[in-house]
MDTraj code that builds the backbone (N, CA, C; nanometers):
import mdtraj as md
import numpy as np

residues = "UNK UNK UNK UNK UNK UNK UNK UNK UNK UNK UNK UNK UNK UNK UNK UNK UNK UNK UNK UNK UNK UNK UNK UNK UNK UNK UNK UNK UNK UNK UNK UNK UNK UNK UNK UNK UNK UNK UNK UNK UNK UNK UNK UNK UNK UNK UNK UNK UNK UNK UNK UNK UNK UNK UNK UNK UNK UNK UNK UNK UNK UNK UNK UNK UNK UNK UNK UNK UNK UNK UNK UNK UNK UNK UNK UNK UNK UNK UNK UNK UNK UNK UNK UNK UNK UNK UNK UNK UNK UNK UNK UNK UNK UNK UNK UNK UNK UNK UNK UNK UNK UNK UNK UNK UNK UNK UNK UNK UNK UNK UNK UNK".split()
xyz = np.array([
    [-4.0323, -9.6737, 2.1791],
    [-4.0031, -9.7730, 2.0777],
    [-3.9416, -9.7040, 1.9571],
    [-3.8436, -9.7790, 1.8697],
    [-3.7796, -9.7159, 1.7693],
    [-3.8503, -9.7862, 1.6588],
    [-3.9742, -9.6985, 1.5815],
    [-4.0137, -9.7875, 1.4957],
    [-3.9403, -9.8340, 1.3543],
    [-3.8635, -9.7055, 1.3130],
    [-3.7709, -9.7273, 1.2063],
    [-3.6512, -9.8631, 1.2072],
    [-3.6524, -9.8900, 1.3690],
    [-3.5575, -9.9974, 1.3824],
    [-3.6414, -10.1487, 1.3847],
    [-3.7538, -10.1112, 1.4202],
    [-3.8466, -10.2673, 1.3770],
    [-3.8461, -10.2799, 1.2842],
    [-3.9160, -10.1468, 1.1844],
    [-3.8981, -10.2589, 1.0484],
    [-3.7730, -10.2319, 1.0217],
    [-3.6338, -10.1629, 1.0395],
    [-3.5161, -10.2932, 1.0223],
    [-3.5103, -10.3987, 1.0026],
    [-3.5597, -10.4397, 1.1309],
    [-3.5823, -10.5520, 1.2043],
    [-3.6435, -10.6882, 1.1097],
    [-3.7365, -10.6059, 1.0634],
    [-3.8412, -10.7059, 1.0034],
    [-3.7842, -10.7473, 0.8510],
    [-3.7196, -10.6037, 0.8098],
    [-3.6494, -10.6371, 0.6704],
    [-3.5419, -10.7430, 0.7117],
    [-3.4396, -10.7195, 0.7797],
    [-3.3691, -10.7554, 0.7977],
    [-3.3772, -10.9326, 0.8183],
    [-3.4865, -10.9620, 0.9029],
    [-3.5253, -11.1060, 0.9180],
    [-3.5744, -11.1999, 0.7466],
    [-3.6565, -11.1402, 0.6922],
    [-3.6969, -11.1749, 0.5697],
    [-3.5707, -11.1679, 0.5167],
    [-3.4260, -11.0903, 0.4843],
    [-3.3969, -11.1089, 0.3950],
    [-3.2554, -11.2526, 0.4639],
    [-3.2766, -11.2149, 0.5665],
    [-3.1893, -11.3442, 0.6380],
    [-3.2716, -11.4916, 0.6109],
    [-3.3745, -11.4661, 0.5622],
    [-3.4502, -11.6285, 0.6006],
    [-3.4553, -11.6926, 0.4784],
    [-3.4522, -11.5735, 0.4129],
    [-3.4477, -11.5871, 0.2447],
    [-3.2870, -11.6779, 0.2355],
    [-3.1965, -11.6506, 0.2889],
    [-3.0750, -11.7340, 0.2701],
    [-3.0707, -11.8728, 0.2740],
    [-3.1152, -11.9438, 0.3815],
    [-3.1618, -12.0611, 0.4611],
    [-3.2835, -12.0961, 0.3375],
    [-3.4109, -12.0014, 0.3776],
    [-3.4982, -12.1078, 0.2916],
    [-3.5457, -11.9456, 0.1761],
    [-3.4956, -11.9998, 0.0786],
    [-3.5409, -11.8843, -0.0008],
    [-3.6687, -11.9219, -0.0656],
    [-3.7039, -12.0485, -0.1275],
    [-3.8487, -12.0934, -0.1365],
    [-3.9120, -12.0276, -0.0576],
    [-3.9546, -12.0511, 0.0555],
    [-4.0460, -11.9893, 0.1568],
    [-4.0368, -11.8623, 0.1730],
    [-3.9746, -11.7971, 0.1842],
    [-3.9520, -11.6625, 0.1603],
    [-4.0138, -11.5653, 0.0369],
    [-3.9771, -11.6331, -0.0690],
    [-4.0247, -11.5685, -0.1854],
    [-4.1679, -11.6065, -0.2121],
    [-4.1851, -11.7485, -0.1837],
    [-4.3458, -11.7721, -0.0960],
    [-4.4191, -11.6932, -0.0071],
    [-4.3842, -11.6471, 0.0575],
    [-4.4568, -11.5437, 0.1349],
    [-4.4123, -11.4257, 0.1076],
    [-4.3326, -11.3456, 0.0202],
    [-4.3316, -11.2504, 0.0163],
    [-4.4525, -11.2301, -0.1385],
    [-4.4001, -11.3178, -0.2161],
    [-4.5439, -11.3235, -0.3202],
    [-4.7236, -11.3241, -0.2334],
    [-4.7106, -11.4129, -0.1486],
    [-4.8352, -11.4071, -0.1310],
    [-4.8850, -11.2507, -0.0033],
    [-4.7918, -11.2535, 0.0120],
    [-4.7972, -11.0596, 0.1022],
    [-4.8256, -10.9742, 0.0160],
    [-4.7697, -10.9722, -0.1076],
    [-4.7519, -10.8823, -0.2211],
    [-4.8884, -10.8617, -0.2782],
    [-4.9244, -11.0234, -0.3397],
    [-5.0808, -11.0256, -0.3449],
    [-5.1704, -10.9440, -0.2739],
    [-5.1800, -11.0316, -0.1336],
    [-5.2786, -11.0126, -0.0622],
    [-5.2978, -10.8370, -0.0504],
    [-5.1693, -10.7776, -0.0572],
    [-5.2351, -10.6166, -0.0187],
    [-5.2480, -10.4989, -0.1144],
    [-5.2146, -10.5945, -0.2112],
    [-5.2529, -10.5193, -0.3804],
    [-5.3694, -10.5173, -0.3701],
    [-5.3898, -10.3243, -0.4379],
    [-5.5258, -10.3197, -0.4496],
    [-5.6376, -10.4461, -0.4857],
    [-5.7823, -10.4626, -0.4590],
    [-5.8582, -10.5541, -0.5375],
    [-5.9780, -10.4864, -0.4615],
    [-6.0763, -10.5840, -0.4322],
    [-6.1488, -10.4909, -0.4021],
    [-6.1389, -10.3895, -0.2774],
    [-6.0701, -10.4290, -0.1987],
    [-6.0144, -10.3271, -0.1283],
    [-5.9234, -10.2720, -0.1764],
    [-5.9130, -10.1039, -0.1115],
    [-5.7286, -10.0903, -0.1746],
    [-5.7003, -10.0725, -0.0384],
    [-5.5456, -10.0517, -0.1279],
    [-5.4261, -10.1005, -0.0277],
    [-5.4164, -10.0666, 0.1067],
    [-5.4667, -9.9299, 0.1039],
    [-5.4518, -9.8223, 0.2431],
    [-5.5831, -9.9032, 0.3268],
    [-5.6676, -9.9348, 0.2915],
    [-5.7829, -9.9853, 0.3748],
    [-5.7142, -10.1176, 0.4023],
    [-5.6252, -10.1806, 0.3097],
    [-5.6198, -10.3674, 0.3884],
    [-5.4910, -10.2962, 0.4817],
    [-5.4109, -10.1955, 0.4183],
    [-5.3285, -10.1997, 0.5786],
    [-5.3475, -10.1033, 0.7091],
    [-5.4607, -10.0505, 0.7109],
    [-5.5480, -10.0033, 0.8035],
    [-5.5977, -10.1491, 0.9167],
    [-5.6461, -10.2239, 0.8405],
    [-5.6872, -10.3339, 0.9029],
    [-5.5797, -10.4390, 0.9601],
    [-5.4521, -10.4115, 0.8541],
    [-5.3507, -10.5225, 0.9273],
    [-5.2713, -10.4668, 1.0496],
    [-5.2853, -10.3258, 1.0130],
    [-5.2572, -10.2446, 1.1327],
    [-5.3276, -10.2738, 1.2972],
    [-5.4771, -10.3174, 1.2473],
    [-5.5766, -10.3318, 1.3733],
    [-5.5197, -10.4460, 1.4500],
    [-5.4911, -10.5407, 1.3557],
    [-5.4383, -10.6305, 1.4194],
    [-5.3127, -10.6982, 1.4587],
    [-5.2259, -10.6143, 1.4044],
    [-5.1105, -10.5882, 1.4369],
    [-5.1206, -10.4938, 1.6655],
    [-5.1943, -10.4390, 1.6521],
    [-5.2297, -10.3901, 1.7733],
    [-5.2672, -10.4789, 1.8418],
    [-5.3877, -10.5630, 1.7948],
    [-5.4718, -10.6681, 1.9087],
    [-5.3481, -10.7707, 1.9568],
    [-5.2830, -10.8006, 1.7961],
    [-5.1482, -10.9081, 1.8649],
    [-5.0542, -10.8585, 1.9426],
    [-5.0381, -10.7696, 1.9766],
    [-4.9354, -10.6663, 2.0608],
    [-4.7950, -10.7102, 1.9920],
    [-4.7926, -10.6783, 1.8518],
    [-4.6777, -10.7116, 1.7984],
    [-4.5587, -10.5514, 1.7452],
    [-4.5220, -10.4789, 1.7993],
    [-4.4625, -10.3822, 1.7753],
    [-4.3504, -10.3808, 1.6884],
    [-4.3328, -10.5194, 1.6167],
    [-4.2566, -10.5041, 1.4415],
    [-4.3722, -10.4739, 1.3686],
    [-4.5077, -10.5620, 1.3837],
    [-4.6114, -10.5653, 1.2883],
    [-4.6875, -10.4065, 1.2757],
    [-4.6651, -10.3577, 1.4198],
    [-4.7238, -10.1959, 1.4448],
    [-4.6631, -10.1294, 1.3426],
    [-4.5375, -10.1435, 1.3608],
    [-4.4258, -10.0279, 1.3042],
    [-4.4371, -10.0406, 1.1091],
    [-4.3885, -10.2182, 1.1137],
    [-4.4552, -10.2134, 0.9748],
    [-4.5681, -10.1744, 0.9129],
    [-4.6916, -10.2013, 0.9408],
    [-4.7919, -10.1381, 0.9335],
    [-4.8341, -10.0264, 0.9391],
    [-4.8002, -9.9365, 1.0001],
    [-4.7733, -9.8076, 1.0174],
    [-4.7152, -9.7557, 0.8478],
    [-4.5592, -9.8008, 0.8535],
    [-4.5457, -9.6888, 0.7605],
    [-4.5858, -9.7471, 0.6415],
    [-4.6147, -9.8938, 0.6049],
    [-4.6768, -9.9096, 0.4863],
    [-4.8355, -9.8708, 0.4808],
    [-4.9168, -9.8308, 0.5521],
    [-4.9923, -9.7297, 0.5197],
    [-4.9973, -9.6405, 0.5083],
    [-4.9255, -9.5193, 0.5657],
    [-4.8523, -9.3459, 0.5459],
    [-4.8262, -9.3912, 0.3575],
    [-4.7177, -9.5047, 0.3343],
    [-4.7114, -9.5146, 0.1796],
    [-4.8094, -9.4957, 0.1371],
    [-4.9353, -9.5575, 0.1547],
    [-5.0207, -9.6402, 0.0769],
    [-5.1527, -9.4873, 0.0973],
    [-5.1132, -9.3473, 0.2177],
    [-5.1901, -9.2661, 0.1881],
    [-5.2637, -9.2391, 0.3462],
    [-5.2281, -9.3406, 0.4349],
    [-5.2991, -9.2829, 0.5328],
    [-5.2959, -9.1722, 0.6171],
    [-5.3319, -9.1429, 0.6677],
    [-5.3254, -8.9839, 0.7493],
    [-5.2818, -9.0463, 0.9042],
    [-5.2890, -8.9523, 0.9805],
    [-5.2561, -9.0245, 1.1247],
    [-5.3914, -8.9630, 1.1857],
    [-5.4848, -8.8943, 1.1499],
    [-5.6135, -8.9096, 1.2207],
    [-5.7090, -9.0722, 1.1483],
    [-5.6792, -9.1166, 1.0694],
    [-5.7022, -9.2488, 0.9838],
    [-5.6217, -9.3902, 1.0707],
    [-5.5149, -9.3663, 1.1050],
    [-5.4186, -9.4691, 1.2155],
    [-5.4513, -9.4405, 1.3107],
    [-5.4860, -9.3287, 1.3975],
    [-5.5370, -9.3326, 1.5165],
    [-5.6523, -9.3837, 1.5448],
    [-5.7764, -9.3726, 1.4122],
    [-5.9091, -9.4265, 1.3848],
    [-5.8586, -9.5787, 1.4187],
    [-5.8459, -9.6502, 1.3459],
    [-5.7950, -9.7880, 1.2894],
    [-5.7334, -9.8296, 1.4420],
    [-5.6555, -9.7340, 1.5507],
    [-5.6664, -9.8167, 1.6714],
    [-5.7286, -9.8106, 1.7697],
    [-5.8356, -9.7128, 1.7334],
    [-5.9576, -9.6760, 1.8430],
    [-6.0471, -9.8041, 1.7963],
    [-6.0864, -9.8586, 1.6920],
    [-6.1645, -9.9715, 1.6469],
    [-6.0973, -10.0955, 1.7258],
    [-5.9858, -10.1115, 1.7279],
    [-5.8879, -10.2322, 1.8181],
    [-5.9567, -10.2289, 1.9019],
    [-5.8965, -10.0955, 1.9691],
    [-5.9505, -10.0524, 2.1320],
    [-6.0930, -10.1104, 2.1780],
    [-6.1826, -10.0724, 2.0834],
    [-6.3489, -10.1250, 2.1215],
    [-6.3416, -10.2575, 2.1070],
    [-6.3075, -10.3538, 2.0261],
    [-6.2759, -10.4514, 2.0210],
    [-6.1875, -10.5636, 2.1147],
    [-6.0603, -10.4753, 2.1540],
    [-5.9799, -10.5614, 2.2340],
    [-5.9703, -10.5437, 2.3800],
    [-6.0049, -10.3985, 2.4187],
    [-5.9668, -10.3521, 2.5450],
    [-5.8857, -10.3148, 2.5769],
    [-5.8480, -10.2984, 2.6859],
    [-5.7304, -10.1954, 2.7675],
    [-5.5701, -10.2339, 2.7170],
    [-5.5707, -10.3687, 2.6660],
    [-5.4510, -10.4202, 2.6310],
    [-5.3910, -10.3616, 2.4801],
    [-5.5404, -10.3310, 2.4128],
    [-5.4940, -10.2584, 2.2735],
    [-5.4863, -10.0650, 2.3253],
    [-5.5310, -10.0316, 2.3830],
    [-5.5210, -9.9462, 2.4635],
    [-5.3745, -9.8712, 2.4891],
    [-5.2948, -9.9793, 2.5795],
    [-5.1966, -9.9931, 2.5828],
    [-5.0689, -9.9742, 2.4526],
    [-5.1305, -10.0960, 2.3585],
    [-5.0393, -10.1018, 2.2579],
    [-5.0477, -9.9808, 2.1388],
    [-5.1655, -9.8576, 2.1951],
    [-5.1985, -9.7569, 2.1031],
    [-5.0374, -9.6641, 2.1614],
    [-4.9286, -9.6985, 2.2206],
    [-4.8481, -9.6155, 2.2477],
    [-4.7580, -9.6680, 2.1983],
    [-4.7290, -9.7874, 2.1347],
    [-4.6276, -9.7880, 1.9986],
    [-4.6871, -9.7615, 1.8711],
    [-4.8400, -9.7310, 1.8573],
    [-4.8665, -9.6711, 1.7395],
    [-4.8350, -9.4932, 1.7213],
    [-4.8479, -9.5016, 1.8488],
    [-4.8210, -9.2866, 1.8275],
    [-4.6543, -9.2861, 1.8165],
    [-4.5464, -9.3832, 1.8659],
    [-4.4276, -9.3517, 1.8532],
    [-4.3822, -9.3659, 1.6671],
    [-4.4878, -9.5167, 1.6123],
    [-4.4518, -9.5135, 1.5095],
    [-4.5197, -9.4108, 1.4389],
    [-4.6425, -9.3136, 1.4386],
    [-4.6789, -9.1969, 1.3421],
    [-4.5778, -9.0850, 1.4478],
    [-4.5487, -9.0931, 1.4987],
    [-4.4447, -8.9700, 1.5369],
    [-4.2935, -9.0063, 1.4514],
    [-4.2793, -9.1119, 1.4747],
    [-4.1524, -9.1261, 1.4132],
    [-4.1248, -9.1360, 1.2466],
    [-4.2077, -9.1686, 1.2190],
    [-4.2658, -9.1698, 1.0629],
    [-4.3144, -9.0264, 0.9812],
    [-4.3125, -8.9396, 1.1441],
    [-4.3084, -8.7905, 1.0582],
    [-4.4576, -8.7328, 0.9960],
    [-4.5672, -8.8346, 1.0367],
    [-4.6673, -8.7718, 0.9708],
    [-4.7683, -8.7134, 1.0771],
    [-4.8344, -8.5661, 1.0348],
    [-4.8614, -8.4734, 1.1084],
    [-5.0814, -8.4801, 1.0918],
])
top = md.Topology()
chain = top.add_chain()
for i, resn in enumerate(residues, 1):
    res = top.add_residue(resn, chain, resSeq=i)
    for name in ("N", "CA", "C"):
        top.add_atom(name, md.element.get_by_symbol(name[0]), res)
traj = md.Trajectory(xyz[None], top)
């Protein structure tokens, strides 16, 4: 998987949708913005978790995004590998599975 090209991907869709409906767009990009600003969690822990489930959904834009907005936000890749071993107990063989677009995105993302 090319994770640098998902979130392309993902930028790329938001800023296309934003054309069509820019209300909604700036609607959800405010309430994204919110939601993963520090509060009582910080940031690296809520995208640890959106990461988890970014795995359970077998969504490999949401992997990739998730991925490197936690490396931003400070995570390590023994911390992302944690975060999909918790999936794993949780989801089974299918998150299992999807733990091999998480190692392409911390491989590709460069963090050691």
């Amino acid at each position: 998987m090319d994770a640098a090209k998902k979130v392309q991907e993902v930028n790329r869709i938001l800023k296309e949708s934003g054309k069509d409906n820019n209300e909604f767009t700036e609607a959800f990009m405010k309430f994204m913005d919110a939601t993963m600003e520090k509060g009582a969690l910080d940031t690296k822990t809520k995208e640890l978790i959106a990461l988890g489930l970014s795995i359970a959904s077998r969504c490999g834009w949401c992997i990739s995004y998730h991925v490197n907005q936690a490396i931003k936000a400070g995570a390590t890749r023994k911390e992302l590998m944690e975060a999909g071993y918790v999936t794993v107990l949780m989801y089974g063989s299918q998150a299992l599975m999807e733990m091999n677009d998480l190692l392409d995105a911390i491989n590709q993302f460069e963090i050691k």
